[in-house]
N, C-alpha and C positions, 0 to 999 in steps of 0.2 A: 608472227612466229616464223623462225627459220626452220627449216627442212629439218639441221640438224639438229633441233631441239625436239622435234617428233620422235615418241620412243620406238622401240624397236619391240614389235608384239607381232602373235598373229600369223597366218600362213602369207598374208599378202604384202607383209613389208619388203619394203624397197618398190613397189610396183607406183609409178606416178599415175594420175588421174586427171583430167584435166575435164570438168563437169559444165556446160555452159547451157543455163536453161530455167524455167520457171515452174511452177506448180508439184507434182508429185511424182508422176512414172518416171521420167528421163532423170532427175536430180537421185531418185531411189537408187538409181548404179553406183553410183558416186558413195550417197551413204552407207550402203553395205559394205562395199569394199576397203569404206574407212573404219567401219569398227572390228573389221578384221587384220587391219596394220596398217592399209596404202596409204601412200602420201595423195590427197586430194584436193586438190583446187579448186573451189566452188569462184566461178564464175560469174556477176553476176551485171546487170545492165545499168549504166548512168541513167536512165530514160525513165526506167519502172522497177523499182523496190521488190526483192523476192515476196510474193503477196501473203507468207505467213510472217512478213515480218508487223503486218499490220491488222493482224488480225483481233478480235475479241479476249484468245489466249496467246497465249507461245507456248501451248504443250509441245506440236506439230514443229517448231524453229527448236524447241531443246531437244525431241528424240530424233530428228529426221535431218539436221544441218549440225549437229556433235560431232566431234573425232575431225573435222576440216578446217582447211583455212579458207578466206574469202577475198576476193581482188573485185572490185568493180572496174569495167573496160569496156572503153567506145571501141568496140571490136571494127565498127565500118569504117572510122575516122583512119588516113594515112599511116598516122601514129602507131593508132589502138590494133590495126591491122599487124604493126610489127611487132608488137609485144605477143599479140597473138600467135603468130609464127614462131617465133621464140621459143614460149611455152609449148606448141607442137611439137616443135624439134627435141625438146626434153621432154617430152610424156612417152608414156606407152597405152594410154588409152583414152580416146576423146569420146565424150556423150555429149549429144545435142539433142534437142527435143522439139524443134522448129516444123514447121513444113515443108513439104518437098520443094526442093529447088531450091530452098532460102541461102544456103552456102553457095550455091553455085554463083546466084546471081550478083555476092561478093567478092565472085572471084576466088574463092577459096573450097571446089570440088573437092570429092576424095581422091579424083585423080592427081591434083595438085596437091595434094596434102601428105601422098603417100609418095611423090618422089622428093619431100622436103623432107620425110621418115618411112622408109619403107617399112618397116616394123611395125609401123602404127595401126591400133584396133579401135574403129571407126567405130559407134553404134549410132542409128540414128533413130529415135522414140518417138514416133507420130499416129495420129491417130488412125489416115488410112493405111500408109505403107509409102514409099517413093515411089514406086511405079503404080501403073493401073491408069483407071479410067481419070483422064486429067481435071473433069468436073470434081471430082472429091479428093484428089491431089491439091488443090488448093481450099480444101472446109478444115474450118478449124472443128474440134475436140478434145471435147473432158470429157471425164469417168462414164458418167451416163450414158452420155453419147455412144460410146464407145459399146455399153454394155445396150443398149439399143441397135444399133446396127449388126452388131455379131448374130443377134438372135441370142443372148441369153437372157434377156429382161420379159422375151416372149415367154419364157419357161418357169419363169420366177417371179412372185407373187401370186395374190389369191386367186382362185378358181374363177374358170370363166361364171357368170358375168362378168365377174370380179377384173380388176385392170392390173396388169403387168406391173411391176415394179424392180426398180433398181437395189443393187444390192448395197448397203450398208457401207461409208466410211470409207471410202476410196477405195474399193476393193478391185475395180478393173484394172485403176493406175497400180495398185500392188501388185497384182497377178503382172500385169505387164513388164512392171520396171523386175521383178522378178526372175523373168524370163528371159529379158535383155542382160542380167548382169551374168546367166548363166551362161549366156551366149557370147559375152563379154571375154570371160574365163576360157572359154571351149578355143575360140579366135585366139585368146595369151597365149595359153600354151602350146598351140601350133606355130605362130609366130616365133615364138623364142629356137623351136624347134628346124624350121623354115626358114628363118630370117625375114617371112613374109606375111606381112600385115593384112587385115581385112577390112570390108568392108557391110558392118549390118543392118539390117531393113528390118526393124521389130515394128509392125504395127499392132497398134489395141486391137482392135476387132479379132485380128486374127489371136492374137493370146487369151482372147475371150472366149472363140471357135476352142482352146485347145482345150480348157478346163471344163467340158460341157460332156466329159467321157464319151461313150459312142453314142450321142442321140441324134447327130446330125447323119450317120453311117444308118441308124435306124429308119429312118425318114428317105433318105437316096435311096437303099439297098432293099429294103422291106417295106416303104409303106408306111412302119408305125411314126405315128405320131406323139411324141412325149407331150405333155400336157402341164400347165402350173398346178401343183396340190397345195400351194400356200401353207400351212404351217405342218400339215398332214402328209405322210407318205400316201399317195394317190392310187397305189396297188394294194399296199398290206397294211392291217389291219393291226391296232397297237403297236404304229412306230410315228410316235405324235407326243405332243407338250401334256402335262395332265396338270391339275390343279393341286397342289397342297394345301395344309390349315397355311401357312406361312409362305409360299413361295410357289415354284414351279419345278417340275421334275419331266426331261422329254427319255420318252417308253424306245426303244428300238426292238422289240421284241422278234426276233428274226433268226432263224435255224432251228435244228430239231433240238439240241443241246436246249437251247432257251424255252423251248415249249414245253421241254420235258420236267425242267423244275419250276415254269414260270405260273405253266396252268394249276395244276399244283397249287400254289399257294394262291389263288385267286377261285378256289372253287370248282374249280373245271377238270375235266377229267382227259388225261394225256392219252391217246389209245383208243378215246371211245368211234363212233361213228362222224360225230362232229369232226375231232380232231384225232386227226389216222397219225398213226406213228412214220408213216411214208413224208408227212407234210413238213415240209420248214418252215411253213409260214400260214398263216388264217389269209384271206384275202377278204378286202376291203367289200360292204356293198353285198355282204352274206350273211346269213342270219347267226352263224359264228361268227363272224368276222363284228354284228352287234351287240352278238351277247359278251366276248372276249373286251370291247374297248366300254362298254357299261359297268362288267367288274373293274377293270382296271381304275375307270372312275371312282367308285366307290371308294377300293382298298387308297389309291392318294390322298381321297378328298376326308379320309378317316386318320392318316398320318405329316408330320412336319413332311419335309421334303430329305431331312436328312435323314430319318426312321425310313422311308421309302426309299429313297436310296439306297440306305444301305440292307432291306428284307431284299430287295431286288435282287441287287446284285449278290447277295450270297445263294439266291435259289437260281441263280445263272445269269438271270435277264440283265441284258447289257444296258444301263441308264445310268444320266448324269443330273445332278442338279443345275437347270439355266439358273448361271452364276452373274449376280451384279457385281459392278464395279466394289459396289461395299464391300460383300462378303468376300471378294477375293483378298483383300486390304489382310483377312485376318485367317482364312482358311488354309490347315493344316498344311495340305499338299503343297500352297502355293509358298507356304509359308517355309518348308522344308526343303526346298528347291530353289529359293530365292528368285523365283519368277518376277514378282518386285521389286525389281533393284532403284539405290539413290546417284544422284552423280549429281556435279554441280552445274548449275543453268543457268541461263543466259541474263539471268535478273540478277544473278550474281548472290542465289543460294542455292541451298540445297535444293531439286527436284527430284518425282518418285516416278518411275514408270517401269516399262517392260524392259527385261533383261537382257541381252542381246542373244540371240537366237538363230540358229543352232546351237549347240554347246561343242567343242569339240577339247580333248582332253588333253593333250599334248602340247597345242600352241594356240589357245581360247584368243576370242578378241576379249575388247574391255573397252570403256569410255573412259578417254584419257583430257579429254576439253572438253570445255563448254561450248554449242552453237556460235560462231566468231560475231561480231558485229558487222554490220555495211560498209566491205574495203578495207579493215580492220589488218588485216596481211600485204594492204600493196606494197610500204615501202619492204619491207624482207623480200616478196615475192620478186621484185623489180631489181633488187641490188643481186638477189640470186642468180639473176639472167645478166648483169654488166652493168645494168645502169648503176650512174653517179645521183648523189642526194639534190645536184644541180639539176640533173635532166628528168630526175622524179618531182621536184619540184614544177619545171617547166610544164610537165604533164596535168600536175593538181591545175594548175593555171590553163590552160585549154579547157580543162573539163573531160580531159580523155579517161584519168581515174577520179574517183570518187571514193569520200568516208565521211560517213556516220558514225558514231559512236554512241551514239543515244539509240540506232536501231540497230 
């Protein structure tokens, strides 16, 4: 696909992207910025296949490599180096997701890269950071990893004895690549302003450090130690999962507001000695705090989850019903808002998944392609920078670009 056949949507059209990297956090920059308009380059190696292209689904290749195009490139090779170059000098933002030093020791620093575009906004996605102690300058890391090292996997999961656990579906590489794309942005717009490009050091751990609110500031500063409560709030008392005839419904029961119409219909008396009108909350490990999460038991384990739900929240208490994959398929809300949206994927039909997110009301992104295939855009990509259908050929013959079209 050529550039110009990319529509024109979106806050971030016209912005190029030049994406080189595998697995999830670092390629994240890239996809968000494509279903908000940019022109995106996904990158991708002769050597090793982006590894969702070979996976059990392609949920993960249709929501998360949509809205781009794909070039495969011997980036080390002589050649693949120039092509390389090329597309720098026409980007305005490079993501890589390698380890420290990997660019440099091709020869291709940011300080080199920024007098071939001085404009250009580096981001570089690694799991410890570029600098620091050079033993973990060269460790690789994924998700885990990552949420291990930070100290959030110490916070998360079941109660001690209980063992520490990782959080759910890529959640570090998303919080990361999240963070990076923010950062992404913060650097454009200075740049443009500037004329002067940057250069950024997003590593995981530390984006893992940020989303931990103050408990590391709690531990330095004071002493306290936050502890894992595993599915339970570890302080208060009826802000936990309860059971339904049918499903699951989780309690947040917290503030005076909520205690005043929550006790109430549970029995309990708002006001009394137990529960003082001063208190926003019962605490955990109190013999209120047993008798409040006993009834709450009961009143669930007496209604569906949607009946509870909804006695709940009209006597104040802030609760949701934990939603499965099914019931979102068909639920009201999700269903009114088009939180499930279709587009067409990479198998070459229709696909259902999440909608793209945030909403914004003036210039919304949208899914305009399908996930491309393996090199699927070199030659467009290549004629766009000068080359001839002679010297793109010559390349397929080296082995400097590559295409699949079966993946």
């Amino acid at each position: 696909m050529k550039s110009s056949e990319i529509p024109k949507f979106g806050p971030l059209s016209g912005i190029k992207v030049l994406s080189v990297g595998l697995s999830v956090a670092g390629p994240l920059v890239g996809a968000m910025m494509a279903d908000f308009g940019a022109d995106v380059i996904f990158a991708e190696s002769p050597k090793v296949k982006d590894q969702f292209r070979t996976t059990d689904t392609l949920s993960f290749l249709n929501k998360e490599r949509r809205n781009q195009r794909c070039i495969v490139l011997d980036v080390v090779s002589p050649e693949g180096k120039e092509v390389f170059l090329k597309l720098i000098k026409e980007a305005d933002v490079f993501v890589e997701n390698s380890k420290a030093g990997s660019w440099d020791k091709r020869g291709l620093g940011d300080d080199f890269l920024l007098e071939i575009n001085p404009k250009l906004v580096i981001c570089h996605v690694t799991g410890y950071g570029m600098t620091g102690d050079p033993e973990y300058l060269k460790r690789g890391s994924y998700d885990a990893i990552g949420q291990a090292f930070s100290g959030f996997m110490n916070v998360n999961g079941d109660p001690e004895p209980g063992l520490p656990a990782p959080g759910p579906a890529y959640m570090g590489d998303y919080v990361t690549g999240i963070l990076a794309a923010w950062s992404v942005l913060a650097a454009y717009i200075n740049a443009q302003k500037t004329g002067k490009g940057e250069s950024i050091d997003c590593a995981q751990f530390e984006a893992l450090m940020m989303i931990q609110a103050g408990w590391h500031m709690d531990w330095i500063e004071y002493g306290i130690e936050r502890k894992r409560g595993g599915s339970k709030n570890p302080t208060f008392a009826g802000c936990e999962p309860f059971k339904c005839k049918d499903g699951l419904v989780y309690v947040f029961l917290l503030s005076t507001p909520s205690l005043k119409g929550g006790l109430p219909l549970l029995g309990l008396e708002f006001g009394s000695e137990e529960y003082p009108v001063e208190k926003y909350a019962v605490w955990r490990g109190t013999p209120a705090g047993d008798k409040l999460i006993e009834k709450l038991t009961e009143f669930c384990a007496a209604r569906t989850v949607m009946q509870a739900e909804k006695e709940l929240n009209a006597a104040g208490v802030v609760c949701s019903a934990i939603m499965t994959y099914d019931m979102m398929k068909t639920h009201p809300h999700y269903v009114a808002r088009g939180t499930i949206t279709e587009w067409d994927g990479f198998e070459g039909k229709k696909v259902k998944g999440p909608a793209i997110t945030p909403r914004l009301k003036n210039s919304p992104g949208k899914v305009w392609r399908a996930a491309p295939h393996y090199g699927e855009d070199n030659e467009d990509v290549l004629a766009e920078l000068g080359y001839s259908a002679e010297e793109i050929k010559e390349l397929y013959a080296k082995n400097i670009i590559k295409k699949d079209m079966t993946c």
